[in-house]
N, C-alpha and C positions, 0 to 999 in steps of 0.2 A: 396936309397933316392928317385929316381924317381918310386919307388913299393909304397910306403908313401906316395907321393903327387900324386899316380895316385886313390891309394887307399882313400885318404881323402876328393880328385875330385869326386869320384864315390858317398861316403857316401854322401856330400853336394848335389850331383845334386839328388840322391834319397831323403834327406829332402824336397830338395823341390819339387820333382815331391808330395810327398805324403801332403804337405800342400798345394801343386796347385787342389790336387785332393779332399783333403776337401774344402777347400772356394770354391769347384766347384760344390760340393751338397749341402752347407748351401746356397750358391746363389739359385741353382735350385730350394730349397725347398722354400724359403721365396720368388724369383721373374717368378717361373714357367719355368724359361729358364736360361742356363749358355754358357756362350761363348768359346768356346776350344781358346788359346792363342797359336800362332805359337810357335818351340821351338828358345828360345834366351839364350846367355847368361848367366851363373850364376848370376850374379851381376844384371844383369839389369832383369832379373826373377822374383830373389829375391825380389827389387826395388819395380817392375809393382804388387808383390802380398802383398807387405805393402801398396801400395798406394790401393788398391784393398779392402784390408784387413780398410782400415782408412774409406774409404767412406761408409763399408756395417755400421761402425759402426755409422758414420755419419746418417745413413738414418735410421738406427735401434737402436733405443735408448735404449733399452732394453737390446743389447747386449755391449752397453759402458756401463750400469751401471753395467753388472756384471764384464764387466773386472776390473773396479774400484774396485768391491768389492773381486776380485781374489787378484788383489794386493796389496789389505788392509787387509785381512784379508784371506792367502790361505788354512787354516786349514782347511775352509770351505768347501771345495773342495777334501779333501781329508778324505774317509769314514774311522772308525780304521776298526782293522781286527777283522773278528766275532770272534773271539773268547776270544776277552776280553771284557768287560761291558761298557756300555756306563759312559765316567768319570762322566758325570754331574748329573748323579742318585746316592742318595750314598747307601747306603748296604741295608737300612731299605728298601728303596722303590722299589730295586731289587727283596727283598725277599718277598715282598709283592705282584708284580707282580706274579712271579715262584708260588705264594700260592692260589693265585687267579685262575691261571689258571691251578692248579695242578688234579682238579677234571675231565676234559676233557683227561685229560692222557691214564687213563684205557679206555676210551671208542675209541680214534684214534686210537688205540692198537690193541685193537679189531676189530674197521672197518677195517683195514690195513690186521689183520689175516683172515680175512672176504676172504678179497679182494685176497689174496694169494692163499686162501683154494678153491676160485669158479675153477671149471671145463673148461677149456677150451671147445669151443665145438667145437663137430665133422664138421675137416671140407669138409666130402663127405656128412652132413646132411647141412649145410647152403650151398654147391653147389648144391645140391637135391631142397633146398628152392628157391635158386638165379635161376636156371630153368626153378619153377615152375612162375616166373615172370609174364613171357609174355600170360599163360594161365589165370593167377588171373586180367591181365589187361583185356581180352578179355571176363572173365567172367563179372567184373566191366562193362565194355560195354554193354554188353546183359543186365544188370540189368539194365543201364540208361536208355536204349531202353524200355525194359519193363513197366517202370516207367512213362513214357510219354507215352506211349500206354495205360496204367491203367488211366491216369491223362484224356486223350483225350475220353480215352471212358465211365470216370466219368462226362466230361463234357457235353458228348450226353446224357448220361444217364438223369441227368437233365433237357436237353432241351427238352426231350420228357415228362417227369413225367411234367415236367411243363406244355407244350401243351395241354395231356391229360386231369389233373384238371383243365384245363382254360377254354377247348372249352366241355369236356364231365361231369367232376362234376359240375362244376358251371351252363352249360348250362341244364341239367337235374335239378339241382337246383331250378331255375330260371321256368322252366317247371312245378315242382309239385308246386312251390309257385303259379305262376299262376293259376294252378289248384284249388289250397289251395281258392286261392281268388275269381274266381269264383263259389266254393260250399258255401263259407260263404254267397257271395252277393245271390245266390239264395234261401240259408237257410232263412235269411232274406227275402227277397221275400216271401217263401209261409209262414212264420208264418204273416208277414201281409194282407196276402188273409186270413188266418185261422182267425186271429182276425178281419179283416172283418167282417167275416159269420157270425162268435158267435153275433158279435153284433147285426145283422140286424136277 
């Protein structure tokens, strides 16, 4: 008798360690923080996690409506086992399903064989690969470095072509226009001495 009541003492204080220890992550998850509870008595354990159990529903309303709805209706809650049909479909629109979807069949079949048939690879060639790591970063490196040194001495490059045409084309420009315009004004000049002469 006392193997029975020490053994039914044991089973009740493990129920409720184990529904002490969920209301103690539905708290955590819904208030960020859960409060460990000294250990007490059965009865008043028990007690402290209905009354526990009463407030989170109080403050979570969503968790009293489904208990109402557990206790109206617990069917609900309880999924059948795959391997009978759902009752509420009846045969036609089962098999309508199954026909629907019967064309993708051969093809998961195949990807599946697919997927069986690939080759594992070698794996002293992806340790060979996983090695060559730290050289493929070092080369990446050298190329960034690279790449801003082309950037930088694109950007001299410019600033000189620009120089050049600004102070030597343009300024030579600028020279033979001058030129240009002094041979005109003098052109001018001697054919009005020449028409001068003619006249007189």
């Amino acid at each position: 008798m006392d193997t029975m009541d020490s053994t039914l003492d044991n089973a009740t204080l493990s129920t409720i360690s184990l529904l002490e220890a969920r209301l103690l992550r539905v708290e955590h998850l819904l208030f960020g923080h859960s409060v460990q509870q000294p250990k007490v008595p059965a009865i008043r354990s028990l007690q402290e996690l209905e009354h526990r159990f009463g407030t989170l529903l109080q403050r979570v309303r969503v968790y009293a409506e489904l208990l109402k709805l557990y206790k109206s209706q617990p069917t609900l809650f309880q999924p059948p086992p795959s391997s009978e049909p759902p009752s509420e479909l009846p045969p036609d629109a089962l098999r309508a399903i199954v026909l629907a979807a019967a064309s993708s069949y051969p093809a998961t079949a195949s990807a599946l064989t697919a997927i069986s048939d690939t080759p594992v690879p070698d794996p002293e060639l992806s340790a060979s690969l996983a090695s060559l790591l730290p050289r493929m970063k070092g080369v990446e490196a050298t190329q960034l470095a690279q790449a801003a040194e082309v950037s930088e001495l694109r950007a001299r490059s410019e600033a000189v072509v620009r120089q050049w045409y600004e102070s030597d084309v343009l300024g030579y420009s600028n020279f033979v226009a001058g030129v240009e315009g002094r041979v005109e004004r003098a052109e001018r000049t001697v054919r009005r001495v020449e028409k001068a002469r003619g006249e007189i």
